[in-house]
N, C-alpha and C positions, 0 to 999 in steps of 0.2 A: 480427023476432025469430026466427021459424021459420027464416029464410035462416043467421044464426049460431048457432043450435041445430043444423042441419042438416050444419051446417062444422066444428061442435064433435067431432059426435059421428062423423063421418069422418075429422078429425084422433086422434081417440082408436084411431082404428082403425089408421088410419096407421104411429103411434105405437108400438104394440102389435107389429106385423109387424117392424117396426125395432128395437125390441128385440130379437126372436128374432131378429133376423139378425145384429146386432152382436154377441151373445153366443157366435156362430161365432168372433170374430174377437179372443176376450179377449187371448190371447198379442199381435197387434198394439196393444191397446189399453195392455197395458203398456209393451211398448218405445219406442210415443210419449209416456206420461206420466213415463220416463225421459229421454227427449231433455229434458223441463222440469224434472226432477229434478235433474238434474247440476249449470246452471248454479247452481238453487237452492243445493246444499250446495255451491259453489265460489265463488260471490260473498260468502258473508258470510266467508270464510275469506280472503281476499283484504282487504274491509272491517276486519276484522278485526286484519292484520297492518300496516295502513295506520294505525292509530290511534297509535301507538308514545308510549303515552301519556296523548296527548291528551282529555278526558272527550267530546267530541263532535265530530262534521265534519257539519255543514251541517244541526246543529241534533238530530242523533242521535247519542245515547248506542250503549255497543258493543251492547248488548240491545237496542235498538230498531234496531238497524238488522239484525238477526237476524230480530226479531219482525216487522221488512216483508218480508224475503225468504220469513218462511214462509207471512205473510198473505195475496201474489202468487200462491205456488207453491197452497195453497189456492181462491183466484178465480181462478186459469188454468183450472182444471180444467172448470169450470160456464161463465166469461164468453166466454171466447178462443173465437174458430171461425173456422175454415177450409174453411167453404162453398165458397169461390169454387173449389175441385180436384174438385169434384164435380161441379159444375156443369159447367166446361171440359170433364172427361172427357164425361158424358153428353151436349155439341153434340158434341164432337168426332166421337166414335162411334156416331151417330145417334140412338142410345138416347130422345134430349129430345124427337123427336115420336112418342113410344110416349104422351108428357102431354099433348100437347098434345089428345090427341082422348079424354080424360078427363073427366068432367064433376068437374073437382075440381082447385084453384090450383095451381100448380107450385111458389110460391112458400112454401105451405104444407106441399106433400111433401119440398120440401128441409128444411122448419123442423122437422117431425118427425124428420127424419132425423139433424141436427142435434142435436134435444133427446136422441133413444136414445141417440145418442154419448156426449155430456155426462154422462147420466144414468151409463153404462156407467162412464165414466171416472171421478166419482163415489166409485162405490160399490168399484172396485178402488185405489181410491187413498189411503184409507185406511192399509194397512199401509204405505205410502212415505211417508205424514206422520210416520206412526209413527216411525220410523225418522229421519228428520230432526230431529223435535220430540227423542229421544231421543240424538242427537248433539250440537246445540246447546243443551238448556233447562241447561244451568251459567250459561249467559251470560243468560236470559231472567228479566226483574226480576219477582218476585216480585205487586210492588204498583203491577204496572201497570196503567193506563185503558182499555180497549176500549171502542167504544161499536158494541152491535149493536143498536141501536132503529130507528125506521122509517125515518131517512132511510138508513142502511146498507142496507137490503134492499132500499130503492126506487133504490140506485143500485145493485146487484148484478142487480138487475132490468133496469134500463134498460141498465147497460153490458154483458151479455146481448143484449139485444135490438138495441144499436149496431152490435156487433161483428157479430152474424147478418147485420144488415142492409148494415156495409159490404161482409163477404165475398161476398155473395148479389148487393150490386152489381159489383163485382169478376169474379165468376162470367160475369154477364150479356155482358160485353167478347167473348166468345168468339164471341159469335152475330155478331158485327163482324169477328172477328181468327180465323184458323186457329190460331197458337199464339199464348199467351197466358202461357205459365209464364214468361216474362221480365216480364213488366209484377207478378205475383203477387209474386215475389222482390222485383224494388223495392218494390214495399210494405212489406214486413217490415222493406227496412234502415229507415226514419222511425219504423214502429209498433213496434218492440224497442225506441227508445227515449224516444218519445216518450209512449208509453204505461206508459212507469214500470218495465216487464219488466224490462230490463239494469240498470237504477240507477234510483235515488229520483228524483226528478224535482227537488227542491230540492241536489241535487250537480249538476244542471247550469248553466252560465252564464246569467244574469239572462235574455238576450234570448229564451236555449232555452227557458227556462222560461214567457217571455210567449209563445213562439209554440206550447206544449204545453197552453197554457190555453184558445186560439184553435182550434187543431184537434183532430179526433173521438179520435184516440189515446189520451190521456190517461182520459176514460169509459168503456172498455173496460175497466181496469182498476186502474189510480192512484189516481183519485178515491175508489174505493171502499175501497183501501185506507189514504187518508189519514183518508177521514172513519173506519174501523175503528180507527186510532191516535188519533183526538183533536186532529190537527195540522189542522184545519181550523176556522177559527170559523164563528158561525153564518149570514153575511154569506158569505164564503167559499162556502160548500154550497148556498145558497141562488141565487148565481151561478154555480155548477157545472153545477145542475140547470137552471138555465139553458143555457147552452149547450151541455148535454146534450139539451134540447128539443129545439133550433135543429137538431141536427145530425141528430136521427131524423127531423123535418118533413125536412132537405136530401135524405136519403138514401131517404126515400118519391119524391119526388119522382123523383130519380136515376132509380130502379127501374122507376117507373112509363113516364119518356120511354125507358131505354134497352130495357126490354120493348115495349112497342108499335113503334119504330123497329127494335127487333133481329127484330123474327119477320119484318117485310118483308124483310131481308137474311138471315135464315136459309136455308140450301140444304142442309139435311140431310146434312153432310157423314160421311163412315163408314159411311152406311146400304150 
């Protein structure tokens, strides 16, 4: 109990420093929650002109299919992370054994560092919903369903902590590999879509769709927004959060062997 009080409360510390240091960098923090903005207001506008008509495509109304892009554009902010450029840079340029002789996780100083981002993003992001929400709500149905009870927070939670945890695994490849930002970028092309980001996950083909229920993508961020629309039964969510489990046990694990095997192979490169 003292050993996680003791983690608590040097995590909060952590925490605290990284905020003051991220709040140097608000200007960057907007021109990347622009980069997620744009497709935002250009997808449903697209969606949109695709309907010619029609009352639904793949099971959304033109207002719901608004109210996903801006439910995503919302959970990108707090779930999505991109740990693993952080990580890279810090082997890369030595920086990673200034931790190591720390009395304090590494994989927790990234998580703080992480969370100030997030928090950061957050709280500047706001006036860009604004903005959106105030572009599209003509189209947004009045007597719609949201459902933000506990299974929503415990998957905004989890897919949080998925996404840390694949990026943080992702990161760790580095202590193996000199460059790495080719293996990062393939990443993105599967997880843009199979995580629900680019399109709903029910406009893809049957089979895409079996194989975005099977891998970690999709709880990063889909999940949460499907159980937010109601498109989910209770069967469904309940199997979600299942293999939402599955994938944070896989990716403890990941962490665990590619950290012990990666510090034998680390040579302090950039020092």
């Amino acid at each position: 109990m003292s050993l996680w009080l003791s983690n608590f409360r040097k995590t909060a510390v952590v925490l605290s420093v990284y905020v003051q240091d991220n709040l140097n960098y608000r200007s960057m923090a907007v021109i990347w929650m622009m980069t997620d903005a744009v497709p935002a207001m250009l997808m449903p506008l697209m969606w949109l002109a695709s309907y010619q008509g029609r009352e639904q495509i793949a099971g959304f109304a033109p207002g719901e299919m608004v109210a996903y892009y801006l439910t995503t554009l919302c959970l990108t902010s707090f779930m999505i992370s991109h740990i693993m450029w952080d990580v890279a840079v810090e082997v890369r340029e030595g920086r990673f054994s200034i931790y190591l002789t720390r009395p304090f996780s590494y994989f927790l100083y990234q998580y703080a560092n992480n969370l100030s981002w997030r928090l950061l993003r957050l709280v500047l992001f706001v006036p860009i919903f604004g903005f959106c929400w105030w572009i599209f709500h003509p189209y947004l149905r009045g007597g719609a369903q949201y459902h933000l009870g506990p299974a929503f927070w415990l998957s905004v939670l989890g897919g949080h902590l998925l996404s840390y945890s694949l990026g943080y695994t992702l990161g760790l490849l580095a202590l193996f590999f000199t460059e790495v930002r080719s293996l990062f970028m393939f990443y993105y092309l599967p997880a843009g879509f199979l995580s629900g980001e680019m399109v709903p996950l029910a406009t893809l083909p049957a089979w895409a769709g079996e194989l975005a229920r099977m891998l970690p993508f999709r709880y990063t961020l889909a999940f949460s927004a499907e159980i937010f629309m109601n498109r989910l039964s209770p069967q469904e969510v309940v199997f979600g959060f299942g293999w939402m489990g599955a994938w944070l046990v896989i990716t403890a694990i990941l962490m665990r062997v590619l950290w012990r095997t990666g510090l034998r192979q680390y040579t302090g490169v950039g020092m």
